[in-house]
N, C-alpha and C positions, 0 to 999 in steps of 0.2 A: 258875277263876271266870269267865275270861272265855269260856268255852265256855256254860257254865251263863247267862251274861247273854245270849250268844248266843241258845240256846233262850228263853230269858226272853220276850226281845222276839219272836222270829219267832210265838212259841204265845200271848202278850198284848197283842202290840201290831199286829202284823201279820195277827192271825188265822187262822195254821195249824195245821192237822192236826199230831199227832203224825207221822203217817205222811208228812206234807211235809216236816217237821224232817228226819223220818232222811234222807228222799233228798237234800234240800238241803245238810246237815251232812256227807253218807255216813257215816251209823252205823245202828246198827239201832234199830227203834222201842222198843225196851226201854231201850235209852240216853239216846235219846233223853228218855222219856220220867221216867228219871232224873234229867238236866241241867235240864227242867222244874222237878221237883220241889227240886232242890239250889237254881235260883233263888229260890223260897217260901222254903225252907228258911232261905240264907242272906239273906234282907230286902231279897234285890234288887229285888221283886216289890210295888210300892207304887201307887201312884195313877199314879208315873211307876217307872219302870225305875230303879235310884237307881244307874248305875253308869258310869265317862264312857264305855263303846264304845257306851251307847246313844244318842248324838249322833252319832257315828261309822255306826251302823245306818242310823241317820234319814236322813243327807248322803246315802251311798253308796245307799240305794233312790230318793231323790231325784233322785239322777244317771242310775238310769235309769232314770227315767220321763219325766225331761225331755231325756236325749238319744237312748234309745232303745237302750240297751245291752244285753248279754244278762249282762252279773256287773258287779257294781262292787264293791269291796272300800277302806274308807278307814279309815285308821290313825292316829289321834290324834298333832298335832300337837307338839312342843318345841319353846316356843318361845326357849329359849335355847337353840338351835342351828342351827349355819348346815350342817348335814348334807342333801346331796341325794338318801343313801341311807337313814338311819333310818328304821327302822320300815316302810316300804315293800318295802326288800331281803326283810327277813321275809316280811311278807305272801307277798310273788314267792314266796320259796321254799318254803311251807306248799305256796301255789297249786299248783306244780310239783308237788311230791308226791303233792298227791291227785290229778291226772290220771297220771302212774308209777303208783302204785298200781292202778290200772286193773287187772286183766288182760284186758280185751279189748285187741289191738293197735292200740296209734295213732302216727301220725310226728308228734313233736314239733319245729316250727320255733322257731331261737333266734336273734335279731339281734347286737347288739355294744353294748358300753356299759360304762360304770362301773358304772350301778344293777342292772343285767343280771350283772356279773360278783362283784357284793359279793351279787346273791340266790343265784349258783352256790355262792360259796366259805358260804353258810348251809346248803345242800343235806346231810341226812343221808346217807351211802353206801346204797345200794338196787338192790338184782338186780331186773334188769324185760328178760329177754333178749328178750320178744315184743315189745318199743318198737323204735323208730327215731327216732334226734335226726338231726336236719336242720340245717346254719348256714344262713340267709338273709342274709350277706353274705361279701364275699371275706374271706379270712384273712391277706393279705399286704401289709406296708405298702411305703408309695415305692423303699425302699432295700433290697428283698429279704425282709427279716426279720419273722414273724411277727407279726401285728399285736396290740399287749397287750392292746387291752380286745375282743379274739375272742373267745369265751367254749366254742366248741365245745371244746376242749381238755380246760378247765376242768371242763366235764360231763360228757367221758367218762370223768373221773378219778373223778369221785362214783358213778355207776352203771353199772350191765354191761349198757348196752343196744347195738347197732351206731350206730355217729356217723358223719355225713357230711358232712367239711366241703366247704368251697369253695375250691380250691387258686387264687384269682384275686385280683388287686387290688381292693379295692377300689372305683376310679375306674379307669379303663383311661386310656391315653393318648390313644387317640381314640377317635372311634366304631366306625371300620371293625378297630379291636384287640382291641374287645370283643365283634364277632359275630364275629370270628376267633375269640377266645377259646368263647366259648357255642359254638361249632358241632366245638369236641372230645371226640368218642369218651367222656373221661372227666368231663366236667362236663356235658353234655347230662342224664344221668339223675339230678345232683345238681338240676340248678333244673327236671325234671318231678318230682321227690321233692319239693321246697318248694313243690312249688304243692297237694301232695298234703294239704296240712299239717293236720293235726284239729284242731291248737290251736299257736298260735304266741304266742312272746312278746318284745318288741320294747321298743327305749329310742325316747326324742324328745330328740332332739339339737337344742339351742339353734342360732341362727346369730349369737352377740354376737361379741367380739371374742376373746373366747377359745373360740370356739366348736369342740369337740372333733374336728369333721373338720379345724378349719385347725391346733389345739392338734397335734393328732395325724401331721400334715404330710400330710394325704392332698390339701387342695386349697389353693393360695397366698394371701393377703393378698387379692392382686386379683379372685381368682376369689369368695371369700368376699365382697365388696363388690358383685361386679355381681351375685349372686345376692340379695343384701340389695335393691339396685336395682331387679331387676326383682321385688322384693315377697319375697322367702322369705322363713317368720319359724321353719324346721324344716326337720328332715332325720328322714325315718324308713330305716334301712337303704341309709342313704347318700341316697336321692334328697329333691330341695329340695321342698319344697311354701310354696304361699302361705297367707295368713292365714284361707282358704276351704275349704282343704285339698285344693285343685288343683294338680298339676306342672309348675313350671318350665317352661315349652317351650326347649329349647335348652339352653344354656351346660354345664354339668358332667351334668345328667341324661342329655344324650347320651350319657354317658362308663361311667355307674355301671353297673360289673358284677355287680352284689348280685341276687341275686332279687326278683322284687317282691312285695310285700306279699302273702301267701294271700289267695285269696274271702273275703271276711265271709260269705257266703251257703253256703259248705261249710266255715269253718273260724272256731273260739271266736281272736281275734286280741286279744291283751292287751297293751296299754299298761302300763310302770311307771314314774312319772315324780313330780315335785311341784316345786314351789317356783313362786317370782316370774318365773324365768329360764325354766321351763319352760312356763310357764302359754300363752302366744300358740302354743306347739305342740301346747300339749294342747287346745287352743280349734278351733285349725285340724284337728287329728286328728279331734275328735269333727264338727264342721261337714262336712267332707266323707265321712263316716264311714269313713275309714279304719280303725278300731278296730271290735270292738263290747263289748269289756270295757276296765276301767281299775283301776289298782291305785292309788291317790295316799296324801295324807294331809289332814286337817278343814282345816287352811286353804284349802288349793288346792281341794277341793271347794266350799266357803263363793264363793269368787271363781269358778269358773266357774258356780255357781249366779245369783249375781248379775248376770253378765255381760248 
């Protein structure tokens, strides 16, 4: 049904062609043209769309038109729940699939996160040998071991495409550790593959008090404070940005060995994120457009609408 409200709105409300349905939806205009008619059929089809993702449609086209995105995707709110991944992890993982699906070859870039690694463990298993997944951050936490919310791991376990992590911390310990590091033989062609990236997908990591790089022990109490100081109110892939969506000069950004964010201008780069805590990062994301797609949920939408 919620496919069918889907078509609903894009061919009554939106004014598309059958044939813009299918490419948009990726099905074929016979299907499409079917989910049309299941709309009518089942009375979703009224003076308004009578069904809640059509608010949901509405937010998410609104989001980009007023920040200039190339997808927005928003998923109705619970609000009896204090979850940072419902209904979004979803979203993520559909998203994922229909670019897998693809067969034309593309390298998919994947960041680190909670919501990043609850959309992986949603991921159906799928053979796509002509892909390439890419990490855009290091996989190693302070004390050696593996970093939990790395997520490359995780995706090469769902599908048989080649995975390329990044066998590096994180945050280096200084600066001159981390062009040492970037300038070996074996991670050189990992961060020219992430910058290659067709479509990448990324968390916005809060900077509060429990904020997941200091939660995660990658940067100290104090480091976390002077980067609050000098304005961060986000971390995308480790580096701090302020409220504008500008970098840090100095302190820890010196340090982050993660890849940087792919072009917006040669790569789809998708935010998944929501809530109160996340909201001043997804503010500062779309401000400096570091993104050009987002994946949220209706209230966070409603609030960066507003804003």
């Amino acid at each position: 049904m919620d496919d069918a409200a889907r078509a609903g709105w894009l061919y009554y409300v939106a004014g598309n062609t059958q044939d813009e349905i299918a490419a948009k939806l990726g099905i074929s205009r016979q299907s499409a043209q079917r989910m049309v008619s299941l709309a009518v059929s089942e009375g979703l089809v009224k003076v308004r769309l009578d069904h809640p993702i059509a608010r949901c449609l509405d937010l998410a086209e609104q989001l980009k038109q007023r920040f200039g995105l190339k997808m927005a995707e928003v998923v109705p709110t619970d609000p009896g729940s204090t979850s940072t991944t419902l209904g979004v992890a979803d979203a993520a993982a559909a998203e994922m699939t229909r670019w897998l699906k693809s067969e034309t070859p593309i390298v998919l870039g994947i960041g680190t996160g909670r919501t990043l690694k609850a959309a992986i463990e949603l991921l159906s298993p799928i053979e796509c040998p002509q892909h390439k997944v890419v990490s855009l951050t290091g996989n190693i936490a302070p004390d050696g071991s593996a970093a939990f919310y790395n997520v490359i791991f995780n995706i090469a376990d769902k599908i048989k495409a080649r995975s390329f992590p990044m066998p590096l911390p994180v945050i280096a310990s200084s600066p001159e550790e981390r062009e040492l590091l970037h300038s070996q033989a074996m991670i050189r062609p990992v961060l020219e593959l992430s910058a290659q990236a067709t479509v990448a997908f990324v968390g916005i990591g809060d900077l509060e008090d429990d904020a997941p790089l200091f939660i995660d022990g990658f940067i100290s109490r104090q480091e976390l404070l002077a980067l609050r100081q000098a304005g961060a109110v986000c971390e995308i892939v480790g580096r701090a940005f302020d409220r504008n969506g500008v970098p840090i000069k100095g302190l820890t950004n010196d340090r982050v060995a993660s890849a940087h964010i792919p072009s917006r201008d040669t790569a789809m780069v998708i935010a998944i994120a929501k809530g109160p805590k996340k909201l001043p990062g997804i503010e500062a994301a779309l401000k400096g457009s570091l993104i050009n797609g987002l994946i949220t949920d209706e209230a966070t939408a409603e609030a960066l609408l507003a804003s």
